[in-house]
Structure formats: C-alpha cells, structure tokens
N, C-alpha and C positions, 0 to 999 in steps of 0.2 A: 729559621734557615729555609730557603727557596728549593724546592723538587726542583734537581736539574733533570729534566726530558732528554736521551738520547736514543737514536731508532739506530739500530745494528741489521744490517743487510748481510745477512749471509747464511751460505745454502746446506751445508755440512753440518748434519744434526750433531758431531762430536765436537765442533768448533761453536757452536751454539752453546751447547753446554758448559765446555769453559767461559764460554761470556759470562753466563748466568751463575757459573761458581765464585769469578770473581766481581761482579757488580750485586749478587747477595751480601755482603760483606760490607757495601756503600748506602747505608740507610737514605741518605739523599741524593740519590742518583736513582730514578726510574725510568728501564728500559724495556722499548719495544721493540718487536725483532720480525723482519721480512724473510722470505727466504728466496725469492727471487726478483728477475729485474722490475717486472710487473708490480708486485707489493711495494716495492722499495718506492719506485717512481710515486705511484697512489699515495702512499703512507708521508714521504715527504711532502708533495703537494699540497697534502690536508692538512699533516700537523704542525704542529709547533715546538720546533725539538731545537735547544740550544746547542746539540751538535751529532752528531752520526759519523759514525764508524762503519766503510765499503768494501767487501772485499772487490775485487775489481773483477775476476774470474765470477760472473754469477750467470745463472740462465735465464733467459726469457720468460718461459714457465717452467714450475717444477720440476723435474725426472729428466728435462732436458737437457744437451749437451752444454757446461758454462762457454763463454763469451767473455771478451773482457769490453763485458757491460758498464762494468763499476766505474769507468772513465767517462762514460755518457752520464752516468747517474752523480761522480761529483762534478758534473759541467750544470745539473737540474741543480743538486746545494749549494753551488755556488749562486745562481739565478736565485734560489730561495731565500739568500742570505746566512745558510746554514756552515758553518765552520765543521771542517770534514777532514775526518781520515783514513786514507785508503791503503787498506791492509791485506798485502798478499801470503799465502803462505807457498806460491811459485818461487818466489827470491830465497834459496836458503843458504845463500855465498854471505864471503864476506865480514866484516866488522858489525855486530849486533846494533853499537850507537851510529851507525850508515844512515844518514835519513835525509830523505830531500824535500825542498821546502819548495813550493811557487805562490808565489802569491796566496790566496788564503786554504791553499790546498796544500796539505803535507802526506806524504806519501812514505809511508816506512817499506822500506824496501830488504830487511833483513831482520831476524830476528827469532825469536823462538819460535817452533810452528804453532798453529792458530789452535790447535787441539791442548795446548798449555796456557792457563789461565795470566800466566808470567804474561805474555803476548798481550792481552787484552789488559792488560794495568799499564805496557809502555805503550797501546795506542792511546790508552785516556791520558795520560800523563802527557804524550805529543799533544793531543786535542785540546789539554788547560792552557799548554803552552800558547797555542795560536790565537787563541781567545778567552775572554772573561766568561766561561760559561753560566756562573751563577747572575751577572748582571743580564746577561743576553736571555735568559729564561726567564727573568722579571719582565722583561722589555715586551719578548713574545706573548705570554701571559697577558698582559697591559692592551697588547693588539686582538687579542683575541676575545677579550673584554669587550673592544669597539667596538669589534668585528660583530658580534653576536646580538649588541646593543641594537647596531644601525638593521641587523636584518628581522630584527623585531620590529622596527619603528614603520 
C-alpha cells in the first residue's frame, strides 16, 4: 500500500493536535504540518504531497495576526497540481454536509470546529472525494524519482 503524503497548514496548536489525533489512527497517510503562510508556501513548493488540508485564516509568520492567506496558498496547490481543502473554523452556521466545490478546490464551509478530530476525518473524506489520492502519490513519488535522477546526472 502507497504512503499517502498530506501537508496540513495550520496555525492553532489545538487544531494541530486534532489533526495528529485523527491521522495517527491512518497507518498510510503521513503528515506534515506548517503553521504559517511562509511554511506552507516553502513546504508545498518542495514537496510532494498527494493532497493538503488549508485553513484559510493563517499568518504570514508565526505569532502574527492570521489573514485569509489560505486562499492565496490553495491558488499555489492548485499551480502545484496538489488537490486541496480548505478548512475554516470562522464558518460555524449552517448545515454540517454545506460544502462547496470549484473546480479542483473544495472548501468546507461548516462543520465541527477544527479543535475536533471529527473535522479533520470530513476534510480528508472531501479531499478522497476530489481526487485519487493513493494513485497521485505514486505519480508524485515517480516525479520525484526523475527529478533527483536528472540532478544527479
């Protein structure tokens, strides 16, 4: 079975920690986690991640005031080719299956707050939806191989 790579962007050490409560649980899913706009951007550019999870609310640098960065950073996943979801915990109106879709960007817009691991199983659950994550982790893996090959040579 393929490690699926996902890089999580977000700045709330307690919304961190539900990530990492509920993706411990996922033997093949290894994730790395930013916490600001700065990391997210670098960390996308570099790696190779079959998909990412943004809140949109993040900051420039650390301890800063958030921005809704997270909309610049999934316009960077989308250029990257990376299948993304952007996850706020601002939206707490509403119908919990409320979810809006554009193009390769799906944006949950309501839902349990991000400090509940509940939250982070229905953004990875949107995120399978969107895409084949275990085939697009093979694919990136495969490029990455090249990649490394050609700058050997």
């Amino acid at each position: 079975m393929t490690q699926i790579k996902l890089l999580i962007v977000e700045d709330r050490e307690e919304n961190v920690n539900a990530a990492k409560q509920y993706f411990s649980s996922m033997p093949n899913v290894e994730v790395e986690f930013a916490s600001d706009y700065e990391q997210g951007l670098e960390k996308l550019m570099k790696g190779f991640y079959a998909g990412a999870i943004l809140d949109v609310e993040l900051p420039k640098k650390a301890g800063m005031e958030p921005e809704k960065l997270g909309y610049d950073l999934a316009q960077k996943a989308m250029e990257c080719k990376t299948p993304h979801v952007l996850l706020t915990g601002y939206f707490h109106h509403g119908d919990i299956s409320k979810v809006l879709l554009e193009d390769d960007n799906c944006c949950l817009k309501s839902g349990p707050v991000k400090s509940n691991p509940a939250a982070w199983e229905i953004a990875y659950i949107e995120l399978s939806k969107i895409a084949p994550l275990e085939m697009i982790q093979k694919a990136k893996d495969r490029h990455a191989k090249v990649k490394k090959y050609l700058q050997e040579s």
